[in-house]
Rosetta silent file (secondary structure, phi, psi, omega in degrees, C-alpha in Angstrom):
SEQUENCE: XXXXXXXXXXXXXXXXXXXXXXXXXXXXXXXXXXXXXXXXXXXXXXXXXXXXXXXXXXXXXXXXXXXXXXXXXXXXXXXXXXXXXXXXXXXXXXXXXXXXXXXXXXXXXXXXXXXXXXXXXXXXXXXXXXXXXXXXXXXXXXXXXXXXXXXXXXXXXXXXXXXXXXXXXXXXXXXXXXXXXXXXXXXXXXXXXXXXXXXXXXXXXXXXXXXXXXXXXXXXXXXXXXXXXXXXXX
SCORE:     score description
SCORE:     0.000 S_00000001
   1 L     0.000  137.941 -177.787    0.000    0.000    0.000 S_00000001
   2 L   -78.316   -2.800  177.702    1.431    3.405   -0.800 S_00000001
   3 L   -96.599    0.575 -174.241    0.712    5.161    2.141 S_00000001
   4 L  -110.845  -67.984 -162.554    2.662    2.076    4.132 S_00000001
   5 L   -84.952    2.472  144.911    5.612    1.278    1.185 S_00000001
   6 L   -77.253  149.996  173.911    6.559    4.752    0.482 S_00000001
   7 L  -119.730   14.275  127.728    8.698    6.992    2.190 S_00000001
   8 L   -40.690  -86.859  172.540    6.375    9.514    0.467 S_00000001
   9 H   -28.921  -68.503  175.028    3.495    7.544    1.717 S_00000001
  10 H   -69.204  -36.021 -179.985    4.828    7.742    5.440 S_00000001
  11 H   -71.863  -22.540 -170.033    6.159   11.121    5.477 S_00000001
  12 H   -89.427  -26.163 -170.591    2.684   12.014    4.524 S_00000001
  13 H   -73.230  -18.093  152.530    0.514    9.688    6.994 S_00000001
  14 H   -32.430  -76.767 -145.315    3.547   11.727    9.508 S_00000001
  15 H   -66.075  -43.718 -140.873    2.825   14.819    8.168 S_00000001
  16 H   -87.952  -47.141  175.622   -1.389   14.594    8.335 S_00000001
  17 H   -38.013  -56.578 -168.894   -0.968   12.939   12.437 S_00000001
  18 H   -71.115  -13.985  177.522    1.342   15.291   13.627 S_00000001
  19 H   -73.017  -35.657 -170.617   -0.956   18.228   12.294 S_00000001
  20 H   -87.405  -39.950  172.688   -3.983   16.863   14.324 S_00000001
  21 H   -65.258  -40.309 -175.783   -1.942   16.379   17.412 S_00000001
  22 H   -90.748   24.776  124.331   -0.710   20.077   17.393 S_00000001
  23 H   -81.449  -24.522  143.994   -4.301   21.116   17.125 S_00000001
  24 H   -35.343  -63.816 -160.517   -4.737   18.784   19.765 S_00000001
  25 H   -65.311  -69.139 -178.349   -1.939   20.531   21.358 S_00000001
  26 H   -76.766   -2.561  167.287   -3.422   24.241   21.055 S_00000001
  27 H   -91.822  -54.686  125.212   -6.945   22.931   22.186 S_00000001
  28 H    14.204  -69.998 -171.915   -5.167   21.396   25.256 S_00000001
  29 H   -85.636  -19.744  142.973   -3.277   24.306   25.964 S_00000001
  30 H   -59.964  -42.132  172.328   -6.111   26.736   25.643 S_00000001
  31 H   -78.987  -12.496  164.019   -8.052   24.898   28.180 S_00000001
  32 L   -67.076  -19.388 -159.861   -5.420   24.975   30.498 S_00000001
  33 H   -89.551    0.839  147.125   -5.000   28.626   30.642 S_00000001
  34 H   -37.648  -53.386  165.371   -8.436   28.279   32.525 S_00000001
  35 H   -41.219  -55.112  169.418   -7.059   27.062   35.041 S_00000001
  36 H   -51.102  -50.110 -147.294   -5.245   30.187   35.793 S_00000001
  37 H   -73.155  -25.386  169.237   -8.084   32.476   35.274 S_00000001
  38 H   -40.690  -35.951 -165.011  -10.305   29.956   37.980 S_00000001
  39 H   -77.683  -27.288 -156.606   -7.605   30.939   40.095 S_00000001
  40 H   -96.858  -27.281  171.220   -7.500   34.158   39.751 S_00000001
  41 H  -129.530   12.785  155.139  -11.035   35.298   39.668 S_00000001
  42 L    84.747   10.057  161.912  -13.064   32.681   41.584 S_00000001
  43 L  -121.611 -157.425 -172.253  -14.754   30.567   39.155 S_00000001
  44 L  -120.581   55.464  169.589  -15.081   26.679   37.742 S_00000001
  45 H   -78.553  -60.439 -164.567  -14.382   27.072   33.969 S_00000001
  46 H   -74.895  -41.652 -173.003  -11.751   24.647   33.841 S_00000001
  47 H   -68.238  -29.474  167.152  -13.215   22.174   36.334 S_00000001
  48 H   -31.621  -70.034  178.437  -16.431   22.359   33.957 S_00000001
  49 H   -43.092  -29.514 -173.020  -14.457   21.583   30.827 S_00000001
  50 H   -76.417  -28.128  175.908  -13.331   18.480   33.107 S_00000001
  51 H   -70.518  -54.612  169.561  -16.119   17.273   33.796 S_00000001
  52 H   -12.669  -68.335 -167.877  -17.210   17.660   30.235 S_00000001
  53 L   -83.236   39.371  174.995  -13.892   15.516   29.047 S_00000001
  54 L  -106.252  -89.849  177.875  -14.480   12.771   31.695 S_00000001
  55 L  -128.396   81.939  167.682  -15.390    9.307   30.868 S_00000001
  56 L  -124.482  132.654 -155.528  -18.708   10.279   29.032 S_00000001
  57 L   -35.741   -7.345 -173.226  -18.650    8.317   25.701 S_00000001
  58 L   -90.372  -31.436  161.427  -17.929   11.284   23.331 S_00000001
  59 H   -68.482  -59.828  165.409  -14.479   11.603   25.392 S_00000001
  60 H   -45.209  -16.478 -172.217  -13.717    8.471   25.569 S_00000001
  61 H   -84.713  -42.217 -152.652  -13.964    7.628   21.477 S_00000001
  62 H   -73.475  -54.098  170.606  -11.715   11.259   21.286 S_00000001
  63 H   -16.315  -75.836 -168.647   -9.450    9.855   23.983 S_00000001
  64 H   -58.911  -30.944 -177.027   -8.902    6.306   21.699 S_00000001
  65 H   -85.557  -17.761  165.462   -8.471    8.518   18.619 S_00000001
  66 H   -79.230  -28.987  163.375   -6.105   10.661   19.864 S_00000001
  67 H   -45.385  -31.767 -174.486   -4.210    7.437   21.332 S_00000001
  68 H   -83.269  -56.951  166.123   -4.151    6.136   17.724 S_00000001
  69 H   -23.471  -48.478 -158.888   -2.924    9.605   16.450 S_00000001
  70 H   -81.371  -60.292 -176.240   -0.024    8.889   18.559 S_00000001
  71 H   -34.683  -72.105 -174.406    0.774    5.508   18.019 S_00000001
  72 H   -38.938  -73.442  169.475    0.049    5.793   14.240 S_00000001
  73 H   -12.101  -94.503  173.364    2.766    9.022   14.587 S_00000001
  74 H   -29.941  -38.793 -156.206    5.601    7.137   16.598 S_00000001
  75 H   -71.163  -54.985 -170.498    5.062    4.214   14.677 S_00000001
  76 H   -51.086  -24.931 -162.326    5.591    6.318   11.169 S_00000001
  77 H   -88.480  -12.632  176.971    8.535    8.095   12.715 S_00000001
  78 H   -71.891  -36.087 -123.964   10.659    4.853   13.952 S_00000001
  79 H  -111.939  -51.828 -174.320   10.241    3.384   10.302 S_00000001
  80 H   -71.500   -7.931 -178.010   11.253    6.931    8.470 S_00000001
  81 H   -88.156  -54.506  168.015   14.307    7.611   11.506 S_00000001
  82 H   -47.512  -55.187 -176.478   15.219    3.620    9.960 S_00000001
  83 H   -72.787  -31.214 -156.179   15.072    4.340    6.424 S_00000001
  84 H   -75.115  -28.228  179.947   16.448    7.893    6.834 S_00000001
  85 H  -106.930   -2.308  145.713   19.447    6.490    8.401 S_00000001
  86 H   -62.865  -12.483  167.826   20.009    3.109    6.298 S_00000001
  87 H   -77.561  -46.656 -168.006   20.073    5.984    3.761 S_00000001
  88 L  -127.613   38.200  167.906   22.413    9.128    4.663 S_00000001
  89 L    30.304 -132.648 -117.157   23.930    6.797    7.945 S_00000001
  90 L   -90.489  -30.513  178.944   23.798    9.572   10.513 S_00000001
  91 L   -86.554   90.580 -131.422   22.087   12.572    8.412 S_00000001
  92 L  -104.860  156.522 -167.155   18.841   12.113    9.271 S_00000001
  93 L    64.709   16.783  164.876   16.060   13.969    8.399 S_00000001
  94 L   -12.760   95.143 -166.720   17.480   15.480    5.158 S_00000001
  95 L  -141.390  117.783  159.331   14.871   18.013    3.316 S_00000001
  96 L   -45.945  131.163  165.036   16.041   19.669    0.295 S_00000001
  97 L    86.421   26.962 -164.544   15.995   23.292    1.263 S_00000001
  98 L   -67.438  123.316 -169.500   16.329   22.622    4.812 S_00000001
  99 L   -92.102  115.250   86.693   16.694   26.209    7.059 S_00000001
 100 H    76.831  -89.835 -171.867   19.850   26.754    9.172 S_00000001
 101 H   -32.389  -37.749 -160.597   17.550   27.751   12.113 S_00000001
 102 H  -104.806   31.802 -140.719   15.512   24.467   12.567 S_00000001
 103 L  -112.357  -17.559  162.860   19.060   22.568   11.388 S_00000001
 104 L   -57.365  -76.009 -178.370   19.540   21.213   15.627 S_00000001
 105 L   -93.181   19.081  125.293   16.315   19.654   16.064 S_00000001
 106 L   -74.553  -40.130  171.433   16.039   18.106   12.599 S_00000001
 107 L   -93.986   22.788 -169.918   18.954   16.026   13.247 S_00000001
 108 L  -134.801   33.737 -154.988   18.038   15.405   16.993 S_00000001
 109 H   -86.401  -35.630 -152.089   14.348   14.698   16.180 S_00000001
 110 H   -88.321  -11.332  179.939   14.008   10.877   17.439 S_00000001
 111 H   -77.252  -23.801  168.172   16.269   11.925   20.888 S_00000001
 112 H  -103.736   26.369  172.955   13.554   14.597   21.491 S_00000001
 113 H   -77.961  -56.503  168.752   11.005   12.186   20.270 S_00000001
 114 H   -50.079  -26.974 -156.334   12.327   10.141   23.163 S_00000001
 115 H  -113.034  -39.229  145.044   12.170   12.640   25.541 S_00000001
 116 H   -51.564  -59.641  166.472    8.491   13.525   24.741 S_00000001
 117 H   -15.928  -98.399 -162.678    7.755    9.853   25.092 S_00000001
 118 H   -80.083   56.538   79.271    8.267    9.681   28.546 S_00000001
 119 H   -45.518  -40.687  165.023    7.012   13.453   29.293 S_00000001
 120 H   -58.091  -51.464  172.316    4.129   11.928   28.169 S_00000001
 121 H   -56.400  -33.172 -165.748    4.117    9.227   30.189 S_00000001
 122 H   -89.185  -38.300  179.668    4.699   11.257   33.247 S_00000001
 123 H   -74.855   -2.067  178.363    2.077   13.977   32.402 S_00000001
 124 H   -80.254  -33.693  174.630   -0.530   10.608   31.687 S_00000001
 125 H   -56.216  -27.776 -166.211    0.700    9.471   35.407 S_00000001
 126 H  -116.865  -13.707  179.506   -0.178   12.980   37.365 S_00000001
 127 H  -132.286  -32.555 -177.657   -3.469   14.025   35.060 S_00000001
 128 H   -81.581  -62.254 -158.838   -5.496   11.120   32.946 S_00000001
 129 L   -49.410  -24.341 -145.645   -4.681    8.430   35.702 S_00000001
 130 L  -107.922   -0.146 -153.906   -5.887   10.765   38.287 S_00000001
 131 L  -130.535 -111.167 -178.430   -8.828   12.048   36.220 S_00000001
 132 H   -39.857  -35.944 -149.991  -10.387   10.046   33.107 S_00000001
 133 H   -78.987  -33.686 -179.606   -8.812    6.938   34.173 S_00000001
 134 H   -57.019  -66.394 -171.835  -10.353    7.292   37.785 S_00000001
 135 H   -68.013  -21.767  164.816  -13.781    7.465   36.497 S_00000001
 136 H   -87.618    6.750  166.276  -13.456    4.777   33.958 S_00000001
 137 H   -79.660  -47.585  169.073  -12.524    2.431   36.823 S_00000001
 138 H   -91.746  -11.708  174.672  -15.821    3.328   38.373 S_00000001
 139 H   -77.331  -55.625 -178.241  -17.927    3.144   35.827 S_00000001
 140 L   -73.913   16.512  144.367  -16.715   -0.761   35.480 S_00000001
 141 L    91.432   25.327  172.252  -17.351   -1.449   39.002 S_00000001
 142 L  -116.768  148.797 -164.958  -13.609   -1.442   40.055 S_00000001
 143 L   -75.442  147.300 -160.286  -13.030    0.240   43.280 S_00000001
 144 L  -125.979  141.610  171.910  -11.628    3.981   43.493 S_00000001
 145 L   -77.775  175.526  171.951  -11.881    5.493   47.171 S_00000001
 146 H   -54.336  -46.030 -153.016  -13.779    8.183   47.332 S_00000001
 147 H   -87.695  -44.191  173.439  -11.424   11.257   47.539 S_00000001
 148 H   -64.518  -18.976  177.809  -10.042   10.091   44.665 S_00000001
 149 H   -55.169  -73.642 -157.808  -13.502    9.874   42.884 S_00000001
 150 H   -39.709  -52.587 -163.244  -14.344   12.890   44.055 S_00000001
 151 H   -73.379  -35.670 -170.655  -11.394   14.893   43.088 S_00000001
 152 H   -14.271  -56.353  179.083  -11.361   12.945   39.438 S_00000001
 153 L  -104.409   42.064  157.652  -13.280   16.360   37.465 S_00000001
 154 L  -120.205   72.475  168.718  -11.461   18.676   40.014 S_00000001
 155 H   -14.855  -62.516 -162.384   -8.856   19.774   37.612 S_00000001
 156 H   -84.602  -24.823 -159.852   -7.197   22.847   39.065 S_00000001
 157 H   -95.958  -22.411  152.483   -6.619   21.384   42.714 S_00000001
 158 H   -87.107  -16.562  166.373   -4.262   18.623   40.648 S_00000001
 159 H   -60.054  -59.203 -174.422   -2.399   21.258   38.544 S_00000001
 160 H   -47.539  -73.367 -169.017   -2.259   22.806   41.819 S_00000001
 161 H   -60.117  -55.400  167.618   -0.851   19.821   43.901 S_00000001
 162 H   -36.908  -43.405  179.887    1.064   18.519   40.949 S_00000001
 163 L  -118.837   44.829  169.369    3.282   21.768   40.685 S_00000001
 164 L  -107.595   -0.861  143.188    3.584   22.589   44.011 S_00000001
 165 L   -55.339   80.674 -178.708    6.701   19.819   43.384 S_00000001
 166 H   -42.919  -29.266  164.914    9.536   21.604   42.001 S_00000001
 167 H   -66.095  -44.231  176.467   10.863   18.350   40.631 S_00000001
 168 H   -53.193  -41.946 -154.518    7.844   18.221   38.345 S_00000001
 169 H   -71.840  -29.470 -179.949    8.026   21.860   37.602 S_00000001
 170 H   -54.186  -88.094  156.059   11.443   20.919   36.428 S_00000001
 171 H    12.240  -83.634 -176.872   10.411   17.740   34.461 S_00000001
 172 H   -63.723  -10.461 -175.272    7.705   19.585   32.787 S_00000001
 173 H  -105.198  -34.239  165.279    9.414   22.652   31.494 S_00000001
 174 L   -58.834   -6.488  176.274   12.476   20.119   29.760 S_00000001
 175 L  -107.068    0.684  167.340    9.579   18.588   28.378 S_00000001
 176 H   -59.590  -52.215 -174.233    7.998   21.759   27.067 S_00000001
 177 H   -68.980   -9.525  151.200   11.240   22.736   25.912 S_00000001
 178 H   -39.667  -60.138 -174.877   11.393   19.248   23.874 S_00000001
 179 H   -42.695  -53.286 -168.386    8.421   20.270   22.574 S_00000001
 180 H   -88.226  -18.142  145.899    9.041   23.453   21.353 S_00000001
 181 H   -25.818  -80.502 -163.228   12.059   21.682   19.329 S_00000001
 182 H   -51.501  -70.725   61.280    9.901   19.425   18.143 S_00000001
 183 H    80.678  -77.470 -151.509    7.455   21.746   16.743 S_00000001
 184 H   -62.783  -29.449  152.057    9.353   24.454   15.501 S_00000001
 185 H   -65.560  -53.776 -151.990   10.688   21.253   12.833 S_00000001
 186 H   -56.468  -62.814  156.691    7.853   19.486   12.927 S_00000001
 187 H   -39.882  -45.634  173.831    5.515   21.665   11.905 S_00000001
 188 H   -79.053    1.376  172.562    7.362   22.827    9.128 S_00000001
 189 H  -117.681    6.422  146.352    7.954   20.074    7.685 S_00000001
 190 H   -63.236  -28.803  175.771    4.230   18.710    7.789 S_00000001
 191 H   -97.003   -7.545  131.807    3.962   21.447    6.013 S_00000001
 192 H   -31.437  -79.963 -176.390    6.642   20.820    3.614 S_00000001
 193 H   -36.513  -39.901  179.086    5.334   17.596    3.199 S_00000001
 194 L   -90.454  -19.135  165.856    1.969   18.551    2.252 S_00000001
 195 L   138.081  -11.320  169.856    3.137   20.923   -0.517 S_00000001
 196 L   -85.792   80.792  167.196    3.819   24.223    0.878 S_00000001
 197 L  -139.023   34.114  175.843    7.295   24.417   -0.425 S_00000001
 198 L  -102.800  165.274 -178.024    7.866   26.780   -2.819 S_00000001
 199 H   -27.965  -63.355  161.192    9.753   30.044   -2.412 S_00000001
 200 H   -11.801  -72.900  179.064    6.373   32.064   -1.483 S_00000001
 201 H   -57.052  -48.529 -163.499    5.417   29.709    1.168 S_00000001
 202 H   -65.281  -48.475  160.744    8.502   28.914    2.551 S_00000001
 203 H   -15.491  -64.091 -163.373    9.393   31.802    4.406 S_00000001
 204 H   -69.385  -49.258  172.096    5.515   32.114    5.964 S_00000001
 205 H   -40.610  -64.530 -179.924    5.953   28.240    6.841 S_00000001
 206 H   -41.995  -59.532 -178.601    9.108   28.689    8.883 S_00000001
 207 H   -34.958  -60.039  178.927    7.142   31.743   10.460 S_00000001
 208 H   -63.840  -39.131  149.247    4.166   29.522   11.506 S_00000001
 209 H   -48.622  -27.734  164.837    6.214   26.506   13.045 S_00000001
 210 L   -90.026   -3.542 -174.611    7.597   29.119   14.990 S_00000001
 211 L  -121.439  -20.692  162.922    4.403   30.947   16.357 S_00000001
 212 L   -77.502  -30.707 -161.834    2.493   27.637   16.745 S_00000001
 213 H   -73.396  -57.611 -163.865    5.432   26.204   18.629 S_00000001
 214 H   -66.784  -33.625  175.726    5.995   29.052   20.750 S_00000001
 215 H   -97.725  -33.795  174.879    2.458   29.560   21.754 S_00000001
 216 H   -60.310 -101.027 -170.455    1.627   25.924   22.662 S_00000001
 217 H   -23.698  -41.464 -178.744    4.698   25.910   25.164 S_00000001
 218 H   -51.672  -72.667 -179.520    4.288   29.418   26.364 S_00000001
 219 H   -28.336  -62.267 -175.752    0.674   28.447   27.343 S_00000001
 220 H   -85.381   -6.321  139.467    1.183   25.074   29.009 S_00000001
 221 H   -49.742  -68.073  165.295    4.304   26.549   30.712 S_00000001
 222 H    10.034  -77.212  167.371    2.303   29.274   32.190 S_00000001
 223 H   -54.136  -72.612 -154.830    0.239   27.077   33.915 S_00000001
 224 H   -56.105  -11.873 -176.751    3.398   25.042   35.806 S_00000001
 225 H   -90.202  -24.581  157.536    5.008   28.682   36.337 S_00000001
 226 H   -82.613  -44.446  169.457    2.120   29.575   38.107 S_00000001
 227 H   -79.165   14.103  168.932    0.915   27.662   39.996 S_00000001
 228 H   -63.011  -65.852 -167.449    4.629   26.602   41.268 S_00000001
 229 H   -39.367  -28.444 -136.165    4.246   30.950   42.562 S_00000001
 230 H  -101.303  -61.418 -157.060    0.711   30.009   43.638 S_00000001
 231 H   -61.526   -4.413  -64.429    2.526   26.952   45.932 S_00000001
 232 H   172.004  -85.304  167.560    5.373   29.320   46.688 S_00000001
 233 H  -103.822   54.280  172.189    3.139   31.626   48.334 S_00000001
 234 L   -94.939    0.000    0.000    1.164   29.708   50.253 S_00000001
């Protein structure tokens, strides 16, 4: 199949994932900045949203499809980090017309691929387990204590407990800063990929990988720099 046996085929099934995760990414990081403003003025927008996104069946299908999203991603990017380097041995992610700025974290993509990995892992450990995961546990009748039910759709008081650990807030801002690597290639070259790569274009691409990147991190940094200050002055 050509979207499997191509390294066409795969850069594009790449390209089309990774766009839908960093729209993922900026819906994600928009609803977080709720959290501040809860804090700051006294209401429950973000604990709302949580409840919204908890284990009610329209979350859960978005849940498994963004889960796929990911897989399908990782999966495309081991097989093109293999061929890219049975090709050019070490120079891997080689794009004609490649720009000098993003020229670090194009050839370091799969170490901060790695490094997202398990950011991932650690932000699924301190917010889904403690949240979605809780409530899908009770809906199938396996036992949760209470406090934890209870807290499950209370969003802000685990951002809150979560980053009043300065080892997290560390954690989480190398994996922001991963991120914003990752991105600032990534994007452009989904968008490479998909055909915006002639002189016109390129320029505006490079612009937008950098203003997408930059605002997703800013955002979900935010949060962990505040509410470290919030634990800080308590």
């Amino acid at each position: 199949m050509w979207l499997t046996d191509s390294s066409i085929g795969r850069k594009l099934v790449m390209s089309i994932s990774g766009v839908a995760l960093v729209l993922f990414l900026l819906f994600h990081a928009t609803m977080n900045i709720f959290s501040i403003t809860d804090a700051l003025f006294g209401v429950e927008y973000y604990n709302a949203i949580c409840k919204f996104l908890g284990a009610n069946w329209y979350a859960l299908i978005a849940t498994l499809g963004l889960a796929f999203l990911v897989v399908v991603h990782i999966a495309y990017a081991f097989f093109l980090e293999v061929q890219n380097y049975r090709a050019r041995g070490r120079q891997r992610y080689a794009i004609e017309g490649k720009q000098p700025a993003v020229e670090w974290s194009s050839k370091n993509m799969l170490a901060l691929g790695v490094v997202i990995l398990l950011g991932i892992g650690l932000h699924l450990f301190n917010f889904w387990g403690k949240m979605q995961f809780v409530e899908i546990q009770h809906i199938f009748g396996i036992h949760v204590c209470e406090t934890a039910l209870a807290n499950a759709t209370n969003g802000v008081l685990i951002i809150k407990d979560t980053f009043a650990n300065p080892v997290y807030v560390v954690l989480y801002l190398v994996w922001l800063g991963a991120i914003w690597f990752h991105l600032t290639h990534g994007v452009w070259s989904a968008l490479h990929t998909m055909g915006l790569n002639n002189d016109t274009w390129m320029p505006r691409v490079k612009c937008i990988s950098n203003v997408v990147a930059t605002l997703v991190v800013l955002m979900f940094a935010a949060v962990v720099v505040f509410y470290f200050g919030v634990s800080l002055a308590a």
